[in-house]
C-alpha positions in Angstrom: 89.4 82.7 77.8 92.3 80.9 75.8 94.2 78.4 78.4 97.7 79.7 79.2 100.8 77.8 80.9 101.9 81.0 82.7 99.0 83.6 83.7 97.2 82.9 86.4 93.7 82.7 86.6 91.2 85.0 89.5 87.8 84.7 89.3 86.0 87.5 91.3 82.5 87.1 93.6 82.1 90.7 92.3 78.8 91.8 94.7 81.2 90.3 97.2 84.3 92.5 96.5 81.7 95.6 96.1 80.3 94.6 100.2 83.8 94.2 101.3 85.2 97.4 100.4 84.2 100.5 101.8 84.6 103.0 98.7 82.4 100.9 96.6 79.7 100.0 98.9 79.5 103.8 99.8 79.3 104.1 95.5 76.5 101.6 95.8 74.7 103.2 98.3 75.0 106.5 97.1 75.2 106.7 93.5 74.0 103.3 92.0 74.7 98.9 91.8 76.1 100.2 88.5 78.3 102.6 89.8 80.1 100.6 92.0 79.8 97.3 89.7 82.1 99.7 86.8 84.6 101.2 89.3 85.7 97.5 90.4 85.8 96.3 86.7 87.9 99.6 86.1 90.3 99.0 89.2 90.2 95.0 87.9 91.2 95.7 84.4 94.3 98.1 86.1 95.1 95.2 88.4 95.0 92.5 85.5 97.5 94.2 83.0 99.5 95.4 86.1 100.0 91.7 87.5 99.8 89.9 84.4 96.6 87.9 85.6 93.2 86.5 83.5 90.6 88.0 85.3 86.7 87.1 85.5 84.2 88.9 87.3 80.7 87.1 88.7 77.5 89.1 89.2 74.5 87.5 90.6 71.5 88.3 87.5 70.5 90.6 90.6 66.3 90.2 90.0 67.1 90.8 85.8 65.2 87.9 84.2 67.4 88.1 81.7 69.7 84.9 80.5 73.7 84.4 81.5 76.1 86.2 79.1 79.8 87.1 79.2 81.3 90.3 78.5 84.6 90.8 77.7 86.3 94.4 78.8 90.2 93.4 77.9 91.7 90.2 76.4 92.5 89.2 80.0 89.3 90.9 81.9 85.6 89.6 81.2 82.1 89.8 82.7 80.0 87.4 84.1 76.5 87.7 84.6 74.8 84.4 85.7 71.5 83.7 84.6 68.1 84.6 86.4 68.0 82.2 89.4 71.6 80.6 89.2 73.9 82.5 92.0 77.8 83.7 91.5 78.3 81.0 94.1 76.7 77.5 91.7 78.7 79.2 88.6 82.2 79.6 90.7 82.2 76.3 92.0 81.1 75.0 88.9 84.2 77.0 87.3 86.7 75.2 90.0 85.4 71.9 89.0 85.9 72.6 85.3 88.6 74.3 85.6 90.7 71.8 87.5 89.3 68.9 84.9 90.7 71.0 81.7 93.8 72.2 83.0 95.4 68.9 85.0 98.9 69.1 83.9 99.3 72.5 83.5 101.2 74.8 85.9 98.2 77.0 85.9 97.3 78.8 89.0 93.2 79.1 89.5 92.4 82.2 92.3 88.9 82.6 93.7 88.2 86.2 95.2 85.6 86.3 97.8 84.6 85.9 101.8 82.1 83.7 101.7 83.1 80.6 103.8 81.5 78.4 102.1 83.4 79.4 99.0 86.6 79.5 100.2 85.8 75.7 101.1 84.6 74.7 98.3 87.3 76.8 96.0 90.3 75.1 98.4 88.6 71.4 97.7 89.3 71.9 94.0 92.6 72.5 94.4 91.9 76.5 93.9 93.6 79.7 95.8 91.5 81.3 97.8 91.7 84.7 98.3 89.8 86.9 101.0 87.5 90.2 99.5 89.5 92.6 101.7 92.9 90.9 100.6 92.0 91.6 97.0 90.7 95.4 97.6 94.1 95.7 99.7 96.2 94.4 96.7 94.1 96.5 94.1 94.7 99.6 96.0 98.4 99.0 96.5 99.0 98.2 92.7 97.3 101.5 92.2 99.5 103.4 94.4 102.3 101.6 92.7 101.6 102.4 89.5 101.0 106.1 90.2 104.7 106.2 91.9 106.3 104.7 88.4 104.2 107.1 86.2 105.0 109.9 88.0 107.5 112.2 86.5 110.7 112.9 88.3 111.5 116.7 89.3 115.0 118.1 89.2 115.9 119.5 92.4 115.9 123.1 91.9 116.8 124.5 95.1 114.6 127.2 96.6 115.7 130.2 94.5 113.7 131.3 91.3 117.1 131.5 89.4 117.2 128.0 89.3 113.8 127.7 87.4 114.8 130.0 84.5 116.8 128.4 81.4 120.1 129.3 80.8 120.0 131.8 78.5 117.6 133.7 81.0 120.4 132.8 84.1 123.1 134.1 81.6 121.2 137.6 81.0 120.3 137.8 84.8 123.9 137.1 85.8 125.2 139.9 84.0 123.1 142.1 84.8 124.2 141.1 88.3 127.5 142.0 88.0 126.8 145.2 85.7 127.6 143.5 81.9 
């Protein structure tokens, strides 16, 4: 991700997020790790553009032998996957620690989503935000609900006649037939 003055960065324990809130781990438990794993990268990506934030999600390789590699989903939303035996937990502290190294002197705020304690320790000690799993899930589903409430279209008041649903030309006809025209 390109370094930025103004955004904000949040860097997501992503099997952490899915345990913490109760629509995903009911996904996970139900329908499949995938599953659950795209529906918080989906309500991430919404998040990210709505509060102008860099985003990167951490999965655990989960018993894949298969080697680390990023995937990006936006310009400010990417993928994580750590490699075979290194945790979400050794690759976000090491992000803290590089992180705070790269950007000293920059205004540039560094957000680590998860409830592990020791995480939140260890994010705090570099200088990071910490931010708790349920706080995030209760901030992703509020931004939702906001940004349903400014997409939704406004109705005119119409009153609670059917004359008042009909265009003009129809409520000229119907008027004069009214009065016997």
């Amino acid at each position: 991700m390109k370094p930025s003055t103004t955004r904000a960065f949040l860097l997501v324990d992503g099997y952490n997020i899915i345990g913490a809130w109760p629509t995903l781990k009911e996904m996970r438990d139900r329908d499949s790790l995938e599953a659950s794993r795209q529906h918080l990268i989906e309500a991430l990506i919404n998040y990210s553009a709505f509060q102008g934030l860099e985003v990167q999600v951490v999965f655990d390789a989960h018993l894949q032998r298969t080697p680390a590699y990023r995937e990006p989903h936006t310009e400010h939303l990417s993928v994580y996957y750590t490699h075979f035996e290194q945790t979400a937990d050794t690759y976000i502290e090491r992000t803290c620690a590089t992180f705070r190294e790269k950007l000293e002197g920059f205004q540039r705020r560094l957000i680590v989503a998860t409830s592990d304690r020791a995480q939140k320790q260890t994010a705090i000690g570099y200088g990071a935000e910490w931010m708790s799993a349920l706080q995030l899930v209760n901030n992703l589903e509020q931004a939702h609900h906001q940004r349903r409430r400014q997409h939704r279209p406004q109705k005119k008041h119409q009153g609670r006649f059917l004359f008042h649903s009909l265009d003009a030309q129809a409520q000229e006809r119907l008027t004069q037939l009214r009065i016997g025209l």
